[in-house]
Backbone bond lengths (Angstrom), bond angles and torsions (degrees), N, CA, C in turn:
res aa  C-N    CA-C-N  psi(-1)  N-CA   C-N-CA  omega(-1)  CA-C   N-CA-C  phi
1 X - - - 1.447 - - 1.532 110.59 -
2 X 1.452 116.80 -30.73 1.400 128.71 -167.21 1.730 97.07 -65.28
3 X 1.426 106.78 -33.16 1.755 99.55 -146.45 1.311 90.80 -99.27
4 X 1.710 122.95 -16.34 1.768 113.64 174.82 1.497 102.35 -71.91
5 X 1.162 116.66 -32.28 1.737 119.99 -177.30 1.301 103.91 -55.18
6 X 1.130 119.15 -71.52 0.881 125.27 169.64 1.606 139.94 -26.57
7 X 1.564 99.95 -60.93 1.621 115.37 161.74 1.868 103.98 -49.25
8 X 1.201 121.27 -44.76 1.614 131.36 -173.01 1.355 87.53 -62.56
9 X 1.708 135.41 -34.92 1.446 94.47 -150.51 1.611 86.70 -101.59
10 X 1.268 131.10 -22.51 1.487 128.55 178.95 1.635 100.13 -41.86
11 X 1.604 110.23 -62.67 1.097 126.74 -172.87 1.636 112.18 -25.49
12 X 1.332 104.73 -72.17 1.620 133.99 178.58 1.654 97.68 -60.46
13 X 1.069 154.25 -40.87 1.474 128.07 -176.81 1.787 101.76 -114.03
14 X 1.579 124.32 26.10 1.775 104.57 135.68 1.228 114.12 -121.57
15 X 1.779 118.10 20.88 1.359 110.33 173.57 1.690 83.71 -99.02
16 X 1.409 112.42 -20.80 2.103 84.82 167.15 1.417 120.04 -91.80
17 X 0.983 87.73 -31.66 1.886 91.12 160.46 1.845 99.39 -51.31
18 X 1.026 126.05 -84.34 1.414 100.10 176.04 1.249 125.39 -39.04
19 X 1.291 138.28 -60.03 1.594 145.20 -177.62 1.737 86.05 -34.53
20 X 1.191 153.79 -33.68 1.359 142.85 -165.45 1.168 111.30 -75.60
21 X 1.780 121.03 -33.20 1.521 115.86 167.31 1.216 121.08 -68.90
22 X 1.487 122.29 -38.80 1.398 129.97 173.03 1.186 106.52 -38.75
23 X 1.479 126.28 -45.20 2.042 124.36 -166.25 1.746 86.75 -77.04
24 X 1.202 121.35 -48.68 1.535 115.67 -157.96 2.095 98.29 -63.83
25 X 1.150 113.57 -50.80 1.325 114.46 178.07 1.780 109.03 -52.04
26 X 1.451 118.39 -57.18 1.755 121.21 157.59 1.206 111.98 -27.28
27 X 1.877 130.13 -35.89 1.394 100.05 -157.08 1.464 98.19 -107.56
28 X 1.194 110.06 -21.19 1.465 118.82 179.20 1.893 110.56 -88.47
29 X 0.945 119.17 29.51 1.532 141.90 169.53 1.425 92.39 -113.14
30 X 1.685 127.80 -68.53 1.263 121.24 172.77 0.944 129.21 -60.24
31 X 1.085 146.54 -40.13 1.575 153.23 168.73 2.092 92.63 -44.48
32 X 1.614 109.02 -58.26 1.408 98.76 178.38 1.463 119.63 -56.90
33 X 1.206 128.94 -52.40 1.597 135.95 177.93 1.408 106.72 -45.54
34 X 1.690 115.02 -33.81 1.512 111.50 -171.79 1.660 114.53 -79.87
35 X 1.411 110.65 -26.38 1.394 129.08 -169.14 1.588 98.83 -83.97
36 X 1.388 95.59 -51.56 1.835 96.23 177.99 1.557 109.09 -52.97
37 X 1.504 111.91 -51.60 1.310 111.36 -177.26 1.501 128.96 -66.31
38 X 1.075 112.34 -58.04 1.801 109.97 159.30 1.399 145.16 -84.22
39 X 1.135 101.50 -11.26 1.493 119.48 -178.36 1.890 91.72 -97.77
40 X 1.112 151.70 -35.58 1.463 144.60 -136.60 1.553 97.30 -149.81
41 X 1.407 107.19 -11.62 1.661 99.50 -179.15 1.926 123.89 59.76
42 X 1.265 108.03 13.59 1.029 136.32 -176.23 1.753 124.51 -98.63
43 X 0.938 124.73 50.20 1.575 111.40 -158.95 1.799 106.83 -81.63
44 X 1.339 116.31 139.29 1.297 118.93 -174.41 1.930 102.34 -89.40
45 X 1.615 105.38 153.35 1.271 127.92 173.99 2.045 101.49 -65.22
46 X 0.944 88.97 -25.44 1.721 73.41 -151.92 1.254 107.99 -102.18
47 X 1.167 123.56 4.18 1.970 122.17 -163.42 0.936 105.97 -62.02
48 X 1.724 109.50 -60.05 1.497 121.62 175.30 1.226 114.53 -6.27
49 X 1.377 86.32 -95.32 1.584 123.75 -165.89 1.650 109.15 -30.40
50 X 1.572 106.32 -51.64 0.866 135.19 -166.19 1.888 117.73 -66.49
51 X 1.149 104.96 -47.90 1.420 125.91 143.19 1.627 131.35 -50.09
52 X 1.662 103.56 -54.43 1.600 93.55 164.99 1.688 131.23 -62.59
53 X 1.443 103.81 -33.00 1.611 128.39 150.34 1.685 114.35 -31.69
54 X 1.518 86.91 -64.62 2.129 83.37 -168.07 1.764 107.83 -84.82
55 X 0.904 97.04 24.52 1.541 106.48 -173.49 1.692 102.76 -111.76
56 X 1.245 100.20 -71.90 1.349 118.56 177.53 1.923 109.86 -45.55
57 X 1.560 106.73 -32.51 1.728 121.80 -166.37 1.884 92.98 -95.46
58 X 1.168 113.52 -8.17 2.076 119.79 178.47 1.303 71.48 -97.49
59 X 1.166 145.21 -96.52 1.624 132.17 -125.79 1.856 98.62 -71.98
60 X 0.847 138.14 -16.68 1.721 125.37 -165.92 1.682 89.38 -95.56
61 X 1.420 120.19 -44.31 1.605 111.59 -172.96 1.396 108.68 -79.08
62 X 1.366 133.72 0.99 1.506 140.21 -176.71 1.614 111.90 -111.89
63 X 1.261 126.31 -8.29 1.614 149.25 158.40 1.528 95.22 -26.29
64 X 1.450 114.81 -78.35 1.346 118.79 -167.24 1.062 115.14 -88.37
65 X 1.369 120.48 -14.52 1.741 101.80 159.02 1.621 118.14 -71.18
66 X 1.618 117.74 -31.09 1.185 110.44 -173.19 2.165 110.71 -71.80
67 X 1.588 83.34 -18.06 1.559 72.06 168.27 1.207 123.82 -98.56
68 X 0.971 115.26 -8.20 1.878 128.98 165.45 1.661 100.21 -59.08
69 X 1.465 120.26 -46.87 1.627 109.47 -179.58 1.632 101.42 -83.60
70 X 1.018 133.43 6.21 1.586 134.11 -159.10 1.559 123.79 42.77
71 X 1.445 113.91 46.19 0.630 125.54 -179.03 2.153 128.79 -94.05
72 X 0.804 93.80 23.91 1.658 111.60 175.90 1.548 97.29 -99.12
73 X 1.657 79.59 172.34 1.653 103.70 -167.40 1.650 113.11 -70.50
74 X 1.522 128.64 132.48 1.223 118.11 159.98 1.032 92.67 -142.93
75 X 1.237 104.36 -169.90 1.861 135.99 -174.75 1.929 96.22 -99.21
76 X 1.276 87.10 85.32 2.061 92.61 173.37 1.380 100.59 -89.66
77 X 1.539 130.47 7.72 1.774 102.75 168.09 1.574 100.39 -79.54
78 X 1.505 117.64 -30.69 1.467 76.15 -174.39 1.689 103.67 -137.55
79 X 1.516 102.48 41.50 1.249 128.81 164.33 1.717 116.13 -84.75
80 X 1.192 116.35 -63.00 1.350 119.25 156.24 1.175 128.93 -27.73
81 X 1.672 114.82 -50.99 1.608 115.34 -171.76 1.304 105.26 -90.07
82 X 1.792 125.49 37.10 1.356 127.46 -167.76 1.920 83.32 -107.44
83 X 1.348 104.54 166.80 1.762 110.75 168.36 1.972 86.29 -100.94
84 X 1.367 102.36 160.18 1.148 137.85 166.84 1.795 106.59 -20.03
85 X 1.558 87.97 -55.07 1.529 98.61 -167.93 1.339 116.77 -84.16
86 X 2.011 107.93 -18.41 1.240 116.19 174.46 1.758 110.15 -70.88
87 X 1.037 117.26 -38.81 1.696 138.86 171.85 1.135 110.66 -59.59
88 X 1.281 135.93 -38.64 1.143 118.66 144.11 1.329 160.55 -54.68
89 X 1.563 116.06 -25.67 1.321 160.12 -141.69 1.755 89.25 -121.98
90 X 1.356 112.15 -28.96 1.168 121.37 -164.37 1.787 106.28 -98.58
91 X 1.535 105.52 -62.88 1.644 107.91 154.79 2.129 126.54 -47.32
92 X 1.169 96.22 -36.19 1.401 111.03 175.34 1.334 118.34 -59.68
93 X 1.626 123.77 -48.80 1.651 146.40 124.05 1.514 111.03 2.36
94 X 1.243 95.21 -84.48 1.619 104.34 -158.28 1.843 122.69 -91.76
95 X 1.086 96.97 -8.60 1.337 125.25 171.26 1.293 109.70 -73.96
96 X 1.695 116.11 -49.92 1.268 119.24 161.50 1.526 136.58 -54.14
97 X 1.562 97.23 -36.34 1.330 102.64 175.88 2.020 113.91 -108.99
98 X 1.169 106.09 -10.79 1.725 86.22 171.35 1.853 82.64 -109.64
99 X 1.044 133.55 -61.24 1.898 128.07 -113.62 1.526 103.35 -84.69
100 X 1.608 113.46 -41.33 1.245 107.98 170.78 1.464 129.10 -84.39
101 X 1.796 126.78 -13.00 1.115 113.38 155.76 1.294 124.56 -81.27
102 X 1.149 121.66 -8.50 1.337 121.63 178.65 1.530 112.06 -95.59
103 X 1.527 118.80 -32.51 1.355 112.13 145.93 1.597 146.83 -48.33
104 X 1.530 98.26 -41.19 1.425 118.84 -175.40 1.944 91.24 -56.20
105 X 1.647 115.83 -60.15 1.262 128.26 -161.79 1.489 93.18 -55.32
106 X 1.326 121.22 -58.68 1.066 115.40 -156.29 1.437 126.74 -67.74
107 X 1.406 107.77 -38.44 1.463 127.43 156.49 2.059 112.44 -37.36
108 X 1.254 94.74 -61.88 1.330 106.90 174.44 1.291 135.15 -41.29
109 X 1.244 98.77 -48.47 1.289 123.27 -177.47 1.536 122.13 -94.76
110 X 1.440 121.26 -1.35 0.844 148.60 145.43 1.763 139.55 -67.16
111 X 1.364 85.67 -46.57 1.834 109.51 165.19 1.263 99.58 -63.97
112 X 1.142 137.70 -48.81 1.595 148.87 -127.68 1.748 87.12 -112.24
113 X 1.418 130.47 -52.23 1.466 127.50 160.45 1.486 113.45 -49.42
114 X 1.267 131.42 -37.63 0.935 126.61 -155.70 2.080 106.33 -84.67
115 X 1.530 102.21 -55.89 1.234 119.82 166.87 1.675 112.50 -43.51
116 X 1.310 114.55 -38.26 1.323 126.91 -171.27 2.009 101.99 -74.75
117 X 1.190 121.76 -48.05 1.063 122.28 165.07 1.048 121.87 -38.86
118 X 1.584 109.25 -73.41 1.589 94.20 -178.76 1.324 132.48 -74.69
119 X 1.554 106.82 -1.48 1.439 103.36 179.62 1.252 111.91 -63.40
120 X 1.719 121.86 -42.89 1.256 132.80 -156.08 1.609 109.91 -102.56
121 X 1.473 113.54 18.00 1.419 131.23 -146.34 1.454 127.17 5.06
122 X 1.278 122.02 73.00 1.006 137.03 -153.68 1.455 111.69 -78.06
123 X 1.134 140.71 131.85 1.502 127.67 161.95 1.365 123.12 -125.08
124 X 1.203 109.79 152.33 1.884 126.45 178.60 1.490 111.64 -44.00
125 X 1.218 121.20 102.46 1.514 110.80 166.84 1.644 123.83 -125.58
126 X 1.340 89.80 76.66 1.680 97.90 158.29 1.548 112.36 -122.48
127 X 1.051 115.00 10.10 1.817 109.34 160.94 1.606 103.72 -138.95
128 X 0.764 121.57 160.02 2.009 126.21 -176.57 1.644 114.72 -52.48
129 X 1.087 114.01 -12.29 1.663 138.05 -153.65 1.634 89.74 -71.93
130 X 1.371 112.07 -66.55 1.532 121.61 165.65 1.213 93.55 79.16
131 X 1.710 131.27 69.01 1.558 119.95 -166.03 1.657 97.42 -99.19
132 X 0.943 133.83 168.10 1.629 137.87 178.02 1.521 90.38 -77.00
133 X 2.106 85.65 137.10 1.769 98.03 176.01 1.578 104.28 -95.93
134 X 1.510 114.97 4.50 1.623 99.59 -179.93 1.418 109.36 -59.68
135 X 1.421 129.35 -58.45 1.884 121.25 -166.54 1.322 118.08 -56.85
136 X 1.506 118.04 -37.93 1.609 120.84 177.93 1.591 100.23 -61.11
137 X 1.570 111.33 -55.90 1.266 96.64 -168.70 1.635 116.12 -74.17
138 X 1.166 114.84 -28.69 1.859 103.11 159.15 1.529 116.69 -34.99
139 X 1.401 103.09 -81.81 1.337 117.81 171.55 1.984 115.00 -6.91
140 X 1.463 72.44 -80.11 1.712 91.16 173.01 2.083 111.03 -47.11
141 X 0.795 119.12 -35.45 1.344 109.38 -165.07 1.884 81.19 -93.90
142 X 1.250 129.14 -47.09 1.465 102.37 -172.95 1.642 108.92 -66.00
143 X 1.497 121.52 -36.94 1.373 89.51 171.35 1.697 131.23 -70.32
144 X 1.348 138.60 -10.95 0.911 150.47 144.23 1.991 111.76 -26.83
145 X 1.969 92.34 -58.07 1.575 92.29 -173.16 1.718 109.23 -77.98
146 X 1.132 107.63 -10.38 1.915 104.26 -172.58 1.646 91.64 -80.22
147 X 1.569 120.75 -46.74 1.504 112.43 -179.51 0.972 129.01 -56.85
148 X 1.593 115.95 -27.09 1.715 134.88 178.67 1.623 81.02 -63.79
149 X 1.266 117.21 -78.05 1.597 126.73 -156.71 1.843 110.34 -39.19
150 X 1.523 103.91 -52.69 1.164 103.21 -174.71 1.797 119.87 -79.53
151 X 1.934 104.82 2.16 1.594 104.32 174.67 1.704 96.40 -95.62
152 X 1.596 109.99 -16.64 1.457 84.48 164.91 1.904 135.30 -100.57
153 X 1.081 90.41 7.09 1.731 114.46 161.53 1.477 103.92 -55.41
154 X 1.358 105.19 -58.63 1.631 117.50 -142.56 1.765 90.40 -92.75
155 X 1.470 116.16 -22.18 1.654 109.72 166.53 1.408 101.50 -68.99
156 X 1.103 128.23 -69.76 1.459 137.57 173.09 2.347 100.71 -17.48
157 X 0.816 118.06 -93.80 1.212 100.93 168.44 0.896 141.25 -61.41
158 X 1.534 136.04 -4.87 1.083 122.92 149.61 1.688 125.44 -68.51
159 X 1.727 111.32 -23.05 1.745 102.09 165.60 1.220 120.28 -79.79
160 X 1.362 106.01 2.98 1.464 126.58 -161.82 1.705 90.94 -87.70
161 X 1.496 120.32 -46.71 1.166 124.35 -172.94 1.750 122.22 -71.37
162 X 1.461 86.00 -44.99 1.647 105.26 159.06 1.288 132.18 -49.51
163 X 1.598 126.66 -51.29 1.090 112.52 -177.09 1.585 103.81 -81.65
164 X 1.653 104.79 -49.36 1.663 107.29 -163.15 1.894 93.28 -65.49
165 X 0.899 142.89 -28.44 1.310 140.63 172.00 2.091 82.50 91.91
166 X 1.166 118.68 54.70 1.303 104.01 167.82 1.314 104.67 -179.44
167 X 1.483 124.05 165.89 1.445 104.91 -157.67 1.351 110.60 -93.32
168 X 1.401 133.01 -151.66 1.804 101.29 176.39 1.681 98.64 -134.75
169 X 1.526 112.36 7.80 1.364 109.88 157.96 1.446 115.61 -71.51
């Protein structure tokens, strides 16, 4: 059990370790659109698009790394003054009732968008560029499924912490 946790958490911090090139490729797409556009009088159809894409494809593959550092939103007034075991007991709680049904759906429904795209080869049309929505929306549904994966890692030790009263690293 130790070494799948494990494999989950490698998993979750070099798909954000990647998600970090995705922003660097976004800004240097913009930096080009800006140079094309004022400097050359030239502005391209596709940056946009292209930009809202690698933006949108950094935040879905960085999901589970940011929860691998625990870095999402909670209630720290009275999260903090919990013990270890209370924080757990506490994630174990609410995890149950918002993170995995709203994950499970979202995951789902995501796979099922995504498959649906390319079946019907669908493409993005809010600029003329008209690029195919199958890869964004892949993208998007695997980061969806690595966050599902890595909220059930992090359930996994937290009952792990609960019952054995200890953590299981």
């Amino acid at each position: 059990m130790k070494t799948l946790l494990r494999w989950v958490d490698r998993l979750a911090y070099w798909t954000g370790a990647s998600a970090r090139w995705l922003c660097i490729a976004a800004m240097l797409v913009g930096v080009f659109e800006v140079t094309m556009r004022y400097v050359f009088d030239s502005p391209t159809t596709w940056s946009f698009e292209l930009i809202m894409m690698l933006g949108g494809a950094s935040y879905a593959i960085g999901w589970g790394y940011a929860h691998y550092h625990d870095s999402h939103v909670r209630m720290d007034v009275f999260y903090s003054r919990l013990s270890p075991r209370g924080k757990a007991i506490s994630d174990l709680i609410f995890s149950s009732i918002f993170f995995f049904p709203l994950m499970f759906f979202m995951a789902r429904e995501s796979v099922l968008w995504a498959i649906r795209s390319w079946r019907i080869n669908e493409v993005m049309v809010q600029t003329y560029w008209y690029p195919p929505a199958g890869p964004y929306r892949t993208v998007l549904a695997i980061g969806l499924c690595l966050f599902l994966l890595h909220g059930v890692a992090r359930f996994a030790r937290d009952l792990y912490l609960v019952v054995r009263r200890q953590p299981i690293d």
